[in-house]
Jmol script that loads the backbone (N, CA, C; Angstrom):
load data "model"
ATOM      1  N   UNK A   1      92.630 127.401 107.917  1.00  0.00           N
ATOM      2  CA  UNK A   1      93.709 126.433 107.794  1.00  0.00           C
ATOM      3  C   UNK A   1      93.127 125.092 107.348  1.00  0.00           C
ATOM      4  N   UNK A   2      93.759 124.716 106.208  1.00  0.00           N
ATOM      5  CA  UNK A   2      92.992 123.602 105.701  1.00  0.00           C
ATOM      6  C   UNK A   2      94.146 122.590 106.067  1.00  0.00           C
ATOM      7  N   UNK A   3      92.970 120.927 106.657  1.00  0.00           N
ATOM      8  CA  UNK A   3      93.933 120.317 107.194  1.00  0.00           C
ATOM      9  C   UNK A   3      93.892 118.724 105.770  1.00  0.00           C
ATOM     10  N   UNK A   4      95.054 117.949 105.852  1.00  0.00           N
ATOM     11  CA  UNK A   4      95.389 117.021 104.832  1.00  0.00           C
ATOM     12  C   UNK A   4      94.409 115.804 105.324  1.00  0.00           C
ATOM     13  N   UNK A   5      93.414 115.076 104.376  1.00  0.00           N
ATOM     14  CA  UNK A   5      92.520 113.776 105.075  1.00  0.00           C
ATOM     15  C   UNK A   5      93.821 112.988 103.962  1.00  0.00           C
ATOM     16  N   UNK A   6      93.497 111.678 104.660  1.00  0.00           N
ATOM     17  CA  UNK A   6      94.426 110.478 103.813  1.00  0.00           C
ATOM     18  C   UNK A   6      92.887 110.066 103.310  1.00  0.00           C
ATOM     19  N   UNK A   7      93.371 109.529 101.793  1.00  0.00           N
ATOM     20  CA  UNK A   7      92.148 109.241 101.078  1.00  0.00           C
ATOM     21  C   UNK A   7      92.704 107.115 101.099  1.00  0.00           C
ATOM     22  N   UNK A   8      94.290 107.024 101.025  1.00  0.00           N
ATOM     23  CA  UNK A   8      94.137 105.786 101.017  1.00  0.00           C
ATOM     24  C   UNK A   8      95.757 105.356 100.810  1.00  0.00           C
ATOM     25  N   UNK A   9      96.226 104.143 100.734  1.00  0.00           N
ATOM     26  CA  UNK A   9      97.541 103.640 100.844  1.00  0.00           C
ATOM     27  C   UNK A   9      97.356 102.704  99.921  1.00  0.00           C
ATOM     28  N   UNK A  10      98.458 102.923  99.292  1.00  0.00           N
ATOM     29  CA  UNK A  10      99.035 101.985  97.856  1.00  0.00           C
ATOM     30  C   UNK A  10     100.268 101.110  98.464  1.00  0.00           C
ATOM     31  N   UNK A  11     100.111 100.044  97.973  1.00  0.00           N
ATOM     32  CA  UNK A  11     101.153  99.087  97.781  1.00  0.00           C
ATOM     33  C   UNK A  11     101.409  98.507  96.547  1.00  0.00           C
ATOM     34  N   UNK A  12     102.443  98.952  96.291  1.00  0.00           N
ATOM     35  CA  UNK A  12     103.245  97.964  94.904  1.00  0.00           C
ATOM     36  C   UNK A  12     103.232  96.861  95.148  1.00  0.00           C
ATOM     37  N   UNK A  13     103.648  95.968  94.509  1.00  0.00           N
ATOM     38  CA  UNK A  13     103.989  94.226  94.937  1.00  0.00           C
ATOM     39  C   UNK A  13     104.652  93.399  93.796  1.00  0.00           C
ATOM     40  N   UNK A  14     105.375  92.582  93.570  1.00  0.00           N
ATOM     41  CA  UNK A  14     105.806  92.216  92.434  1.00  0.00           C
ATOM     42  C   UNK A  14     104.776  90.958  92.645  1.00  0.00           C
ATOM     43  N   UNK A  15     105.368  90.056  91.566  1.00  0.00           N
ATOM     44  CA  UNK A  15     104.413  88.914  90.989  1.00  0.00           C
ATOM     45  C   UNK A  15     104.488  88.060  92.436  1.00  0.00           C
ATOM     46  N   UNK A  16     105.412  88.408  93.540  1.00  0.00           N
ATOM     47  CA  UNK A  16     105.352  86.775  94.537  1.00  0.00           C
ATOM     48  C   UNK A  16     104.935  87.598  95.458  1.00  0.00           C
ATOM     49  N   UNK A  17     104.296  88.771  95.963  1.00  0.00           N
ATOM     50  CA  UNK A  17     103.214  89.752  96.587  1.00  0.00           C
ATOM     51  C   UNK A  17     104.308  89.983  97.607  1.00  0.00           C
ATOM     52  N   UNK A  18     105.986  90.410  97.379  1.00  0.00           N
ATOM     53  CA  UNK A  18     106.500  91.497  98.030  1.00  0.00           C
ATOM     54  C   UNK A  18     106.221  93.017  97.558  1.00  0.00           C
ATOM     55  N   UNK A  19     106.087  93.591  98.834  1.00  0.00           N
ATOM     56  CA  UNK A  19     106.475  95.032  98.768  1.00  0.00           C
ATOM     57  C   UNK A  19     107.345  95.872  97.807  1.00  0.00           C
ATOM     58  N   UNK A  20     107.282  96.428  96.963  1.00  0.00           N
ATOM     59  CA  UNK A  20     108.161  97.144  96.230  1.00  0.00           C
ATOM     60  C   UNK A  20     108.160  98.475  96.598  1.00  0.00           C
ATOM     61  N   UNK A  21     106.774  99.195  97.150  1.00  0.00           N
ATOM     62  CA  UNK A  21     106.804 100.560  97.186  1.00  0.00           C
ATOM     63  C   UNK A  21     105.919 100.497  97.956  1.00  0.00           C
ATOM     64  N   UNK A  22     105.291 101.623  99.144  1.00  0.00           N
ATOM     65  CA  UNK A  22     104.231 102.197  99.471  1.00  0.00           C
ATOM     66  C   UNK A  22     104.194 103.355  99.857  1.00  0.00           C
ATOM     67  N   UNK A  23     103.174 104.104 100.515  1.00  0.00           N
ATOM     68  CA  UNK A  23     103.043 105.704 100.205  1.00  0.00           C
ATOM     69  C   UNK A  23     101.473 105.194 100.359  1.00  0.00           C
ATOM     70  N   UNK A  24     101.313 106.869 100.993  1.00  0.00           N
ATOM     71  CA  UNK A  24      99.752 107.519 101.658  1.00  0.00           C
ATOM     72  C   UNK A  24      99.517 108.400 100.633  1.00  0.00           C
ATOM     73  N   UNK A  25      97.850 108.434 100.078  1.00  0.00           N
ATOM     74  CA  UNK A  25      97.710 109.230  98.796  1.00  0.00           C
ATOM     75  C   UNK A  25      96.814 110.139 100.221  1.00  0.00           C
ATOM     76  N   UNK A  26      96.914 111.315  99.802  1.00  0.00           N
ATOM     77  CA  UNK A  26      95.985 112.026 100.829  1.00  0.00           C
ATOM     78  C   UNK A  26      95.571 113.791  99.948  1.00  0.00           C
ATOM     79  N   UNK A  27      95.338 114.419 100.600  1.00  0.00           N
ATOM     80  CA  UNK A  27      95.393 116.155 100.234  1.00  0.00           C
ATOM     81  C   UNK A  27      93.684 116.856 100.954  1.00  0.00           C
ATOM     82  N   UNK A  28      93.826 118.084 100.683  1.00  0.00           N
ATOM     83  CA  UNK A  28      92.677 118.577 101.546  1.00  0.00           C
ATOM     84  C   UNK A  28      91.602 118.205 100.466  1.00  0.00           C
ATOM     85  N   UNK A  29      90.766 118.499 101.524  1.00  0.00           N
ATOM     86  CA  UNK A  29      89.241 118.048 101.193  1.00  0.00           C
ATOM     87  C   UNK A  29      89.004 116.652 100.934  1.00  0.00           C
ATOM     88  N   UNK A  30      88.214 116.407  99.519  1.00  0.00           N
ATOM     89  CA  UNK A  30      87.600 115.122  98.914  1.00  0.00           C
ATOM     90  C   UNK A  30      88.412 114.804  98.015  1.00  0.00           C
ATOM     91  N   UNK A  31      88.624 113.668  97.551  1.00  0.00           N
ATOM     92  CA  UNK A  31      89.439 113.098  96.374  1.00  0.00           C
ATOM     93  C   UNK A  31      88.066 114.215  95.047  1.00  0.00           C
ATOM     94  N   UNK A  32      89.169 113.601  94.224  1.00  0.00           N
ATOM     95  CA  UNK A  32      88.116 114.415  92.847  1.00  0.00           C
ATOM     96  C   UNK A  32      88.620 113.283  91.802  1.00  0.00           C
ATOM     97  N   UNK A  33      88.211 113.388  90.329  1.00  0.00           N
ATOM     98  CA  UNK A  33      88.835 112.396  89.391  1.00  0.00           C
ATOM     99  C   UNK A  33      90.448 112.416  88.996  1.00  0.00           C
ATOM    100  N   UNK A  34      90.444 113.619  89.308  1.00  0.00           N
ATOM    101  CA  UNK A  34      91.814 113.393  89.593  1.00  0.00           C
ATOM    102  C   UNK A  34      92.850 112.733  89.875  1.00  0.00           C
ATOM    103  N   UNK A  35      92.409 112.379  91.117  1.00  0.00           N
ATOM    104  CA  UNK A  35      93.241 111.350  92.061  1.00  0.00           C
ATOM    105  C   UNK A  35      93.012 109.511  91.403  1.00  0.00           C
ATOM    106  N   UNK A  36      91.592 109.644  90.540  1.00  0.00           N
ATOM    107  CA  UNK A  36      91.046 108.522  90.113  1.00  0.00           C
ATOM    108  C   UNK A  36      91.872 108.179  88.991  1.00  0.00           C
ATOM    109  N   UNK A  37      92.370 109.223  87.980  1.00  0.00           N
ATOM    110  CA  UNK A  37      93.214 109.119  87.078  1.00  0.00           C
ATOM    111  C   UNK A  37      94.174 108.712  87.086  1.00  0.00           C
ATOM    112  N   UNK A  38      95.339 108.949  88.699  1.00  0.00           N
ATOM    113  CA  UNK A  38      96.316 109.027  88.685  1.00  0.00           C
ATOM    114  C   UNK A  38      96.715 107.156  88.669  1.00  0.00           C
ATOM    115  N   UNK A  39      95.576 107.303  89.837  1.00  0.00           N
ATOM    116  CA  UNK A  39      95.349 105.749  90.426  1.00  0.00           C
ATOM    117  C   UNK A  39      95.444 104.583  89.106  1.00  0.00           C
ATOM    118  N   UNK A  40      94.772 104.654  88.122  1.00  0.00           N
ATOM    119  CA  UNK A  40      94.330 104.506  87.096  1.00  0.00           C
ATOM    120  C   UNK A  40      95.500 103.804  86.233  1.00  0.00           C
ATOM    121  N   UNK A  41      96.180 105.138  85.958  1.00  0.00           N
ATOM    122  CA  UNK A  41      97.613 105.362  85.168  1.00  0.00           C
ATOM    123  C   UNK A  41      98.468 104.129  85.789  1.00  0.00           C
ATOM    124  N   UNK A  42      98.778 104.335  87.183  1.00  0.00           N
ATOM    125  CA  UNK A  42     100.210 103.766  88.340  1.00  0.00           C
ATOM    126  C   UNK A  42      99.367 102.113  88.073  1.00  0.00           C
ATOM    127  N   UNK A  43      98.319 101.801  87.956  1.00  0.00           N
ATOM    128  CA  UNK A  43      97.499 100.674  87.599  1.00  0.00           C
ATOM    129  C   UNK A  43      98.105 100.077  86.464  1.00  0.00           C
ATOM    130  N   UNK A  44      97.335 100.450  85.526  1.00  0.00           N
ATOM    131  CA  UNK A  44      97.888 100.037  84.097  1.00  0.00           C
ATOM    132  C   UNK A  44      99.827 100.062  84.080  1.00  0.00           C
ATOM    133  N   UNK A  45     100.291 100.944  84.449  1.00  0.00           N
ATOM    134  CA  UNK A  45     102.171 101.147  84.541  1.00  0.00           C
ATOM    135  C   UNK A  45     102.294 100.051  85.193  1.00  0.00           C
ATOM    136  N   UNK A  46     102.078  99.532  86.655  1.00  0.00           N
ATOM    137  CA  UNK A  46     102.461  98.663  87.112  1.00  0.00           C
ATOM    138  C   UNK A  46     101.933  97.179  86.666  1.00  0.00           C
ATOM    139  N   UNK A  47     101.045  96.964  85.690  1.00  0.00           N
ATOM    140  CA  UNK A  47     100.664  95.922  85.268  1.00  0.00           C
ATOM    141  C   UNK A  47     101.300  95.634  84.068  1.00  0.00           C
ATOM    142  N   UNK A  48     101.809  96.577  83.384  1.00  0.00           N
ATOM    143  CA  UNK A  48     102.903  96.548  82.167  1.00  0.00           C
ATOM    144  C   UNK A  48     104.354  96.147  82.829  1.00  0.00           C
ATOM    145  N   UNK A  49     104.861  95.872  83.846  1.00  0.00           N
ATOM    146  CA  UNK A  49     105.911  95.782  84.552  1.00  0.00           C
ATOM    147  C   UNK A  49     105.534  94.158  85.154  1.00  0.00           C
ATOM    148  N   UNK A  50     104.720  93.418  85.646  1.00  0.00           N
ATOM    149  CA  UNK A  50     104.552  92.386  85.892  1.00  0.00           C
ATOM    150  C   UNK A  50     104.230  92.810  87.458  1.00  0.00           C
ATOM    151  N   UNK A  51     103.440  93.990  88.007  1.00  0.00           N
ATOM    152  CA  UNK A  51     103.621  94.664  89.261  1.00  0.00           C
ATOM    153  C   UNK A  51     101.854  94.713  89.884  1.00  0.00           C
ATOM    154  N   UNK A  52     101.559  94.504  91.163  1.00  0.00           N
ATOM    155  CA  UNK A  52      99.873  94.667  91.381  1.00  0.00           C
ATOM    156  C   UNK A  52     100.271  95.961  92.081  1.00  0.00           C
ATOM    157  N   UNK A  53      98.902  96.573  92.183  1.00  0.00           N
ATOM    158  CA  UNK A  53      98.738  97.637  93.053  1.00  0.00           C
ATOM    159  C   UNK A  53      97.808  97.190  93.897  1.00  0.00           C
ATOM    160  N   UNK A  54      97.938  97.518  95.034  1.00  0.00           N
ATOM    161  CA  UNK A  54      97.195  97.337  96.029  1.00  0.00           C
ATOM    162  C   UNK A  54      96.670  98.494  97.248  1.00  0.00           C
ATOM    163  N   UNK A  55      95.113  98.813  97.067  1.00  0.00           N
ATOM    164  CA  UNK A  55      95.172  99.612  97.531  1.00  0.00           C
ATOM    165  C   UNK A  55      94.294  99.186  98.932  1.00  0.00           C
ATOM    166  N   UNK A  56      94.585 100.057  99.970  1.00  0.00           N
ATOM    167  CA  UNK A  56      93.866  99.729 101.682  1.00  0.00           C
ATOM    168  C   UNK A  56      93.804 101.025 102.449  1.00  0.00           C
ATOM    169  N   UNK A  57      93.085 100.737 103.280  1.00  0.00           N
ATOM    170  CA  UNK A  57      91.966 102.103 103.876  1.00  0.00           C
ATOM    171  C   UNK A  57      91.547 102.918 102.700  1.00  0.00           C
ATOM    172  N   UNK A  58      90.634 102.730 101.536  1.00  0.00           N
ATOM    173  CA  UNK A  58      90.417 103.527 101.274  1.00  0.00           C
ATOM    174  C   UNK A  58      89.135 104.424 101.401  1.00  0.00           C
ATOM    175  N   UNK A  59      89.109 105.784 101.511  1.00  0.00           N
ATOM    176  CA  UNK A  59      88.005 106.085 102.307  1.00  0.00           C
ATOM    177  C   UNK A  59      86.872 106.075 101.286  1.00  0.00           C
ATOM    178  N   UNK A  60      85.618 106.232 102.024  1.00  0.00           N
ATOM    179  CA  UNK A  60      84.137 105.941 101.339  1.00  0.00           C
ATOM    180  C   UNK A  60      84.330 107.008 100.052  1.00  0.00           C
ATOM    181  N   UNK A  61      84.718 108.416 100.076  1.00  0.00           N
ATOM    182  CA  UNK A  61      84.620 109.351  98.808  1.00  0.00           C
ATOM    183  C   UNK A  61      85.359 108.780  97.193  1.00  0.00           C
ATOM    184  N   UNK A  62      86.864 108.192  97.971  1.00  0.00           N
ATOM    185  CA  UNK A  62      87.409 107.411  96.824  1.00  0.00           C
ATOM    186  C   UNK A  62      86.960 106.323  96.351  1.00  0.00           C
ATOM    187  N   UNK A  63      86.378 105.408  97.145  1.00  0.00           N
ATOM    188  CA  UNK A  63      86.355 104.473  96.915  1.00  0.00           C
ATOM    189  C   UNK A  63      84.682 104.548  95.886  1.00  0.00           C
ATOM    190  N   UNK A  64      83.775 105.151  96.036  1.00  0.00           N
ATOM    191  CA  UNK A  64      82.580 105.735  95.415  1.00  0.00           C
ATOM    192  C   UNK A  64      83.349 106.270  93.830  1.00  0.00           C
ATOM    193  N   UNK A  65      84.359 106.949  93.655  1.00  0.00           N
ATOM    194  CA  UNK A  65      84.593 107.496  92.371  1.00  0.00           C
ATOM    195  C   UNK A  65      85.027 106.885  91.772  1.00  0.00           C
ATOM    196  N   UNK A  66      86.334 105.425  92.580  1.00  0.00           N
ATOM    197  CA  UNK A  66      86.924 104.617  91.834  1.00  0.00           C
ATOM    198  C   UNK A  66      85.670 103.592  91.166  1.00  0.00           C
ATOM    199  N   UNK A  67      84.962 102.804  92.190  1.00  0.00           N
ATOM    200  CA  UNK A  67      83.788 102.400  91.420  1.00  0.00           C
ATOM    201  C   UNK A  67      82.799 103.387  90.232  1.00  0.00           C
ATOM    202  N   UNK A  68      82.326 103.973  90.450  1.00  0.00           N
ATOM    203  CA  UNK A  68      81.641 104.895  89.559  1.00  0.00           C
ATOM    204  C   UNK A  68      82.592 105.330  88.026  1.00  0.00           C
ATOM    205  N   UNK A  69      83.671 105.182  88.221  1.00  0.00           N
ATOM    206  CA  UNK A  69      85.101 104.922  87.237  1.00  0.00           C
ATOM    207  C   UNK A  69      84.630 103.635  86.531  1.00  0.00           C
ATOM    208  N   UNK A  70      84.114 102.680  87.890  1.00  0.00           N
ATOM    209  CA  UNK A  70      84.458 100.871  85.905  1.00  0.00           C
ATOM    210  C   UNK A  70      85.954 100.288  86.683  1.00  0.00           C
ATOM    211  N   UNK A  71      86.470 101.072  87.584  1.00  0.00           N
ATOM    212  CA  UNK A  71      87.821 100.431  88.199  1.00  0.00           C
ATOM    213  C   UNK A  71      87.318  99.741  89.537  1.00  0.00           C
ATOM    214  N   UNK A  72      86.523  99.299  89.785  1.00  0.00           N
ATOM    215  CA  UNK A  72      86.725  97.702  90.597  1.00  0.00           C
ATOM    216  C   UNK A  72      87.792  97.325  90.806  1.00  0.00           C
ATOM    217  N   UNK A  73      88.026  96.829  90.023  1.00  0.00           N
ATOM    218  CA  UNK A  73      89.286  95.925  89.991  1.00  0.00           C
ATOM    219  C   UNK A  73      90.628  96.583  90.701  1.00  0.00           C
ATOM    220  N   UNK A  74      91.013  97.359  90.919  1.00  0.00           N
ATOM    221  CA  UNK A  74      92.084  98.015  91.531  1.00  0.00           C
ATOM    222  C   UNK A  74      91.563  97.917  92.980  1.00  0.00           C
ATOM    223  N   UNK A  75      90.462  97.616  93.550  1.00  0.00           N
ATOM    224  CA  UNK A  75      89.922  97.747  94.824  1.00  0.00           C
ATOM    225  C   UNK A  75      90.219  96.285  95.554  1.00  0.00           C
ATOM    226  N   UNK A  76      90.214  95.547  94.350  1.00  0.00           N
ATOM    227  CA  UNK A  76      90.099  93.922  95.287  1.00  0.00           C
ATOM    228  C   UNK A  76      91.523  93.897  94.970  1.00  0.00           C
TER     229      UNK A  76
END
end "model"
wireframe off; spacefill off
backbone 0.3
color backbone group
């Protein structure tokens, strides 16, 4: 029985840093690039919208691929 780890929590925000959206990115095992892609994409979409992403708790595996990615910047 494979159990779900949370890899990390997104927050939308518009330009005056309300809440628009949030949601737990999670699934079994380790994140993969996958999840780095998706992150990636909802990044760039919400920055074409006038929107930040903000991401918190994210765990050491993601946070290693998002850096190793060149995406910093989605971390701060």
């Amino acid at each position: 029985m494979s159990t779900t780890a949370q890899w990390c929590r997104v927050v939308i925000t518009d330009c005056h840093g309300s809440a628009i959206a949030s949601w737990t990115v999670g699934g079994a095992g380790n994140p993969d690039v996958g999840v780095v892609d998706s992150i990636a994409r909802l990044h760039l979409e919400a920055k074409r919208r006038g929107h930040i992403v903000v991401l918190s708790q994210v765990c050491a595996d993601l946070a290693a691929l998002i850096r190793f990615a060149g995406l910093d910047d989605v971390l701060s």
